[in-house]
N, C-alpha and C positions, 0 to 999 in steps of 0.2 A: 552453828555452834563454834565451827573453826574460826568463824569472824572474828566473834564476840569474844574471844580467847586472843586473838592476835591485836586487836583493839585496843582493849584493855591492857595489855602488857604493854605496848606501844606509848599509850598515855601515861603510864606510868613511869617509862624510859626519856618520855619526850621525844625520842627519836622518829622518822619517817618510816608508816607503815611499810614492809615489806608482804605485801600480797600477792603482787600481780605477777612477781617472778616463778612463784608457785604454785600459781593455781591461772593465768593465763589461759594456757595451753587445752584446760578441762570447760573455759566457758565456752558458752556457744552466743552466737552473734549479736543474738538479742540481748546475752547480758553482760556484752565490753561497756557498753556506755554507762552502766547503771556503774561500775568499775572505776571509770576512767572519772567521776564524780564523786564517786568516794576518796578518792586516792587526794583529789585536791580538800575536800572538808577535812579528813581527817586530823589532817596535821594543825589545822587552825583550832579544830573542838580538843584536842590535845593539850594544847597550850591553856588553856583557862580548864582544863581537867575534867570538864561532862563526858556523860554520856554520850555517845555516838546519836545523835538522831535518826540519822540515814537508816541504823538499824531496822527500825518501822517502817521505812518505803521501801527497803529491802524485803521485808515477808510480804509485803504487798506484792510488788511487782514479781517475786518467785512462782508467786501464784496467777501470774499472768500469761497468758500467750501473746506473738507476739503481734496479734490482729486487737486483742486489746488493749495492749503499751501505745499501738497505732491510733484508736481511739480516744486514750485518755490526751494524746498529744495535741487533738482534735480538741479537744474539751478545753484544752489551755488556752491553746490560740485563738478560741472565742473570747475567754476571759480577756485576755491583751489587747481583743479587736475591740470588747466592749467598750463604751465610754466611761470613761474613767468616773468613780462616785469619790470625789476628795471629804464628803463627810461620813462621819460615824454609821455602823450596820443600820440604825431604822432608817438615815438617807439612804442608803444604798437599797433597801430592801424593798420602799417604795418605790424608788425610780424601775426597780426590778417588777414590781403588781402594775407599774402605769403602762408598761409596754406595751407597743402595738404587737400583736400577735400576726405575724403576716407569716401567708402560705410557707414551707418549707421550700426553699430552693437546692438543686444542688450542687453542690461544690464546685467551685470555681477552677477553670486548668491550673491557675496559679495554687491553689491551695491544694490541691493534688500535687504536682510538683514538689512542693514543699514539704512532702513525703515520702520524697523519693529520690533515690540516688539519679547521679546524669543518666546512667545507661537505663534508667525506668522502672528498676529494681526495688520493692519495699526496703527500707531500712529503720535502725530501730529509732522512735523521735524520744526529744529529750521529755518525754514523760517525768524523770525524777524527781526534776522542778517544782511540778505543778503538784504531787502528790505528797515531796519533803513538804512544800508548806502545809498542805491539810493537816501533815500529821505531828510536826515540830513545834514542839512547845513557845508558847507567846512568847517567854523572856529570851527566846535564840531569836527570835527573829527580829526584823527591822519596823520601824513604826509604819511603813511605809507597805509593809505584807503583815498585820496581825491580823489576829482570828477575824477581827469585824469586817475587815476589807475583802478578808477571803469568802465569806460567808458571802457578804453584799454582793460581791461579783458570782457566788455560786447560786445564788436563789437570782440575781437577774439571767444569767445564762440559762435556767429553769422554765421564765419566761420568753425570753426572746429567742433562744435557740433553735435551732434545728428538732425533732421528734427522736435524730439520732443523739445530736449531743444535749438533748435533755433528759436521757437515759443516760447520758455517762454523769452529768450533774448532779442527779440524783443517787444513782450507785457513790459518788463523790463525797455525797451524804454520809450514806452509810460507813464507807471507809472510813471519814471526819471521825463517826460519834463512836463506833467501835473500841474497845478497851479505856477509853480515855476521856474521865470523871470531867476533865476541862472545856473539852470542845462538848460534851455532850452538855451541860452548861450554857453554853455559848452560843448552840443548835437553839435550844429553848429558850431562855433570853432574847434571842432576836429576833424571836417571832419564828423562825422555822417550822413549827406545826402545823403555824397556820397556812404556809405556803406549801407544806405537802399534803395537810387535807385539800386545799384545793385542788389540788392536781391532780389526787384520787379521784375528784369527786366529777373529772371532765369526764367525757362521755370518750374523745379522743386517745384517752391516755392507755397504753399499751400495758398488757400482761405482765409484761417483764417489771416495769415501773411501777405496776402496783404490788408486785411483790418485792421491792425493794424497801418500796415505802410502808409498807408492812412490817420487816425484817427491824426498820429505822423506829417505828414504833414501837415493835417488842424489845429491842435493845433499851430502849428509854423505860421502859414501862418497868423490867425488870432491874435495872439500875436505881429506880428512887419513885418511892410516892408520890415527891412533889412534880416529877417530868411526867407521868401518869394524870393526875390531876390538870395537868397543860394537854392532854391529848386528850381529856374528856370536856372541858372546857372549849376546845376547837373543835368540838364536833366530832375528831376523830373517830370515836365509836359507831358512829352510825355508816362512813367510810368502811370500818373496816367490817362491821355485819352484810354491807353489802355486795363485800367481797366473797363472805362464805359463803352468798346464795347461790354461784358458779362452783355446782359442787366435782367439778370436775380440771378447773384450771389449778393454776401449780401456788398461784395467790392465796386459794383459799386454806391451804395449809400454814402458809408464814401467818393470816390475818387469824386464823386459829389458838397461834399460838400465843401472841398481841393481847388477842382479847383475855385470854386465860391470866398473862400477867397482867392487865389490867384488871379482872375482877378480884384478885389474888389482895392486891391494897387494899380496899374497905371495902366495909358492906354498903357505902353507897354507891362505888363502881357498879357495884352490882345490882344496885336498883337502874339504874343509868344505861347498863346492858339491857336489863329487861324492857323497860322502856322505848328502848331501840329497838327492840325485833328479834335481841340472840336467840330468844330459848324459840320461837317455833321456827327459825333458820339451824338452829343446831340440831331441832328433830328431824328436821329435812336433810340433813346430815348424816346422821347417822340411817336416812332408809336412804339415802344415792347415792353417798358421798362413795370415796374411797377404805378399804375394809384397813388401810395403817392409819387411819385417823380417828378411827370408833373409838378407840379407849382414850385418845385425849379429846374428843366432843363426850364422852361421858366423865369423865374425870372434871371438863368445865360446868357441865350439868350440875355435880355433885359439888363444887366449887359455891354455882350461885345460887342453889335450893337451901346450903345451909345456913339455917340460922333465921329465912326470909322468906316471909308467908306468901306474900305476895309471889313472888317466885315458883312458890310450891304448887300454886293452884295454876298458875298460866303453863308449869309443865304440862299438869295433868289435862291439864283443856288443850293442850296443843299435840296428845297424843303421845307423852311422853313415855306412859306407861309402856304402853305393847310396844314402844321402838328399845327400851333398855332389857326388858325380859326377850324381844327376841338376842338381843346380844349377849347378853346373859347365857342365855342358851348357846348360843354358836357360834361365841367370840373367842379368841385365843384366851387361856388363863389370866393376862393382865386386864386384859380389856371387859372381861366378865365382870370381873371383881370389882374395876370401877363404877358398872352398869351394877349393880348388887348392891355396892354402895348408897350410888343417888336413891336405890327405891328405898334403902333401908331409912333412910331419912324421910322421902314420903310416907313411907308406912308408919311411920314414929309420929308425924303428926299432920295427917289428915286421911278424914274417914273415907273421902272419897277416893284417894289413891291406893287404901287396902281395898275396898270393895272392886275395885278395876284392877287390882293384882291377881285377887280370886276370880273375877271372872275370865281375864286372860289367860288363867292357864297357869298363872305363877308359882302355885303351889308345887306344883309337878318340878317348874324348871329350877326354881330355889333350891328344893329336896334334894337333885341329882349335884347343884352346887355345893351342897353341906357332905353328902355322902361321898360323893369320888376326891372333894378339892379340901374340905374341911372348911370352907368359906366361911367364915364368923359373919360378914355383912346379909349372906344372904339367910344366916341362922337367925341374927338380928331381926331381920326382915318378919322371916314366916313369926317370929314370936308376938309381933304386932297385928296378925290377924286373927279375928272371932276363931273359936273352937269350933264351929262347923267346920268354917273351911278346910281345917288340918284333920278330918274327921278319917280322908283316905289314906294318912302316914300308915306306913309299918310300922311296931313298935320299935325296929332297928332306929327308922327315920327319926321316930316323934323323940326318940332317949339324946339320937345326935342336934335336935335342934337345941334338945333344954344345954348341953352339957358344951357343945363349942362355942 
């Protein structure tokens, strides 16, 4: 906030930022250089009156330590090693798919070295470089660094990389498409889906990396229909259904959340999920997964049951029923309400998921949802089933299902 106040009054003055006199003494080592880069941009973006760029790799690199600043500096000097692509992103993106993929080797004494101060000591690398340009607008930069060049060189270091630095390439990604309607754009456009569904799709590809490239798809998915429609198109969805069936890694919550804004655009996302495998991997979800993920695997439930028949019946055959009434039952408040939800819509239109409510038991656990919570979904519910079954209500019960 201090920056962004001194910046601007700065540009306004024209005169040379006075930062470092004031605030030196409070950085700590890892962030003189990030400093000592600003201090020379500034006075040049001054002069023709923008915005500070820097400010972007600034919240970037805040959030860094300084074993990642060390990494991303890594990620660079692949780019610089790479062979240079002098044409447009779809050259650069093919010569990036034809690469040989050879073993991972490691690092060379020299490129160690080149990390480290004479006496051996980590120091901080110029990371700012390599992260201003992911995040500075096409028209600041030179023809020579725009988006397609960068992209081209970040989807071949994807391929040719190291296993380490094509997790920084990827994470690289996500920074790219984060906030920024342009590069995310520019991600799609040049075919980037298609080179992070594969990469999902390797057998090789690490945890970490498929939760990035998850994070990268629900970034897109919930920014725009038509970058959605791009990651159904590539396949994505069925990458990321096969992330949820690890109901235990840290991926399948990012690809949870992916697919939810992907089914969220149309009801044909949502045939497209089904298709894929979501709804009996989401019921295998909600009986293994993790208990902070049940109301958003129910809330996606509820998502692609409405409206779509088709849906409604491969819940009920996939055991969808007894996995939402036990939640129902013995889910925290939100997470009930969502599992209440999804059934109140089976219940609303097919016969076979009322009769598998009453025989589960549903009657009983909806009741205690209407009576302790005031649940309108689950009052919805019980009023879709035959008069037997509500044959056991008290009249306290049967008066709170007509009346919430």
């Amino acid at each position: 906030a201090r920056l962004q106040r001194e910046v601007a009054a700065e540009a306004r003055r024209g005169g040379e930022p006075n930062l470092s006199s004031d605030h030196d003494s409070q950085l700590g080592a890892g962030a003189h250089h990030i400093f000592a880069r600003l201090q020379r941009e500034v006075e040049a973006e001054a002069k023709h009156g923008g915005e500070p760029n820097l400010l972007r790799m600034l919240s970037v690199l805040a959030r860094m330590s300084l074993a990642e600043r060390v990494r991303s500096a890594e990620m660079y000097r692949a780019w610089a090693e790479a062979e240079a692509q002098p044409g447009g992103l779809r050259e650069s993106l093919q010569t990036g798919l034809s690469a040989p993929q050879e073993p991972a080797q490691p690092p060379s004494k020299a490129s160690r070295r080149s990390l480290s101060s004479p006496d051996g000591k980590a120091r901080p690398p110029p990371a700012a470089r390599a992260l201003e340009k992911l995040g500075a607008p096409l028209e600041a930069q030179h023809a020579s660094t725009s988006r397609a060049q960068v992209l081209g060189k970040l989807f071949h270091v994807m391929w040719a990389g190291t296993p380490e630095v094509r997790a920084e390439a990827v994470r690289a990604a996500l920074v790219f498409s984060q906030d920024n309607i342009e590069n995310q754009a520019a991600l799609v456009q040049g075919g980037g889906v298609g080179v992070l569904v594969r990469i999902a799709k390797e057998a090789t590809t690490t945890v970490e990396v498929h939760s990035t490239i998850a994070q990268i798809f629900g970034t897109l998915a919930k920014s725009s229909s038509a970058y959605a429609a791009a990651i159904v198109e590539e396949s994505g969805v069925v990458a990321l259904v096969s992330l949820i069936q690890d109901t235990s890694s840290v991926s399948c919550g990012y690809s949870l959340f992916a697919l939810t804004h992907l089914a969220s655009c149309s009801n044909d996302n949502k045939h497209v999920l089904e298709q894929a495998g979501a709804i009996p991997a989401l019921v295998n979800l909600l009986q293994q997964g993790r208990n902070e993920l049940h109301g958003y695997v129910a809330g996606l439930l509820y998502t692609l049951v409405d409206g779509i028949t088709q849906n409604q019946a491969t819940l009920v055959a996939s055991g969808g029923v007894p996995a939402l009434l036990a939640l129902a039952a013995a889910g925290p408040r939100d997470a009930s309400e969502r599992a209440a939800s999804a059934l109140a819509v089976l219940a609303l239109n097919s016969a076979e998921a009322r009769d598998s409510i009453a025989r589960e038991g549903g009657v009983r656990v909806l009741a205690r949802l209407v009576h302790d919570r005031e649940c309108r979904y689950a009052a919805a519910t019980l009023r879709q089933l035959p008069a037997p079954a509500l044959s056991a209500l008290s009249p306290t019960s049967s008066a709170m299902v007509s009346t919430v």
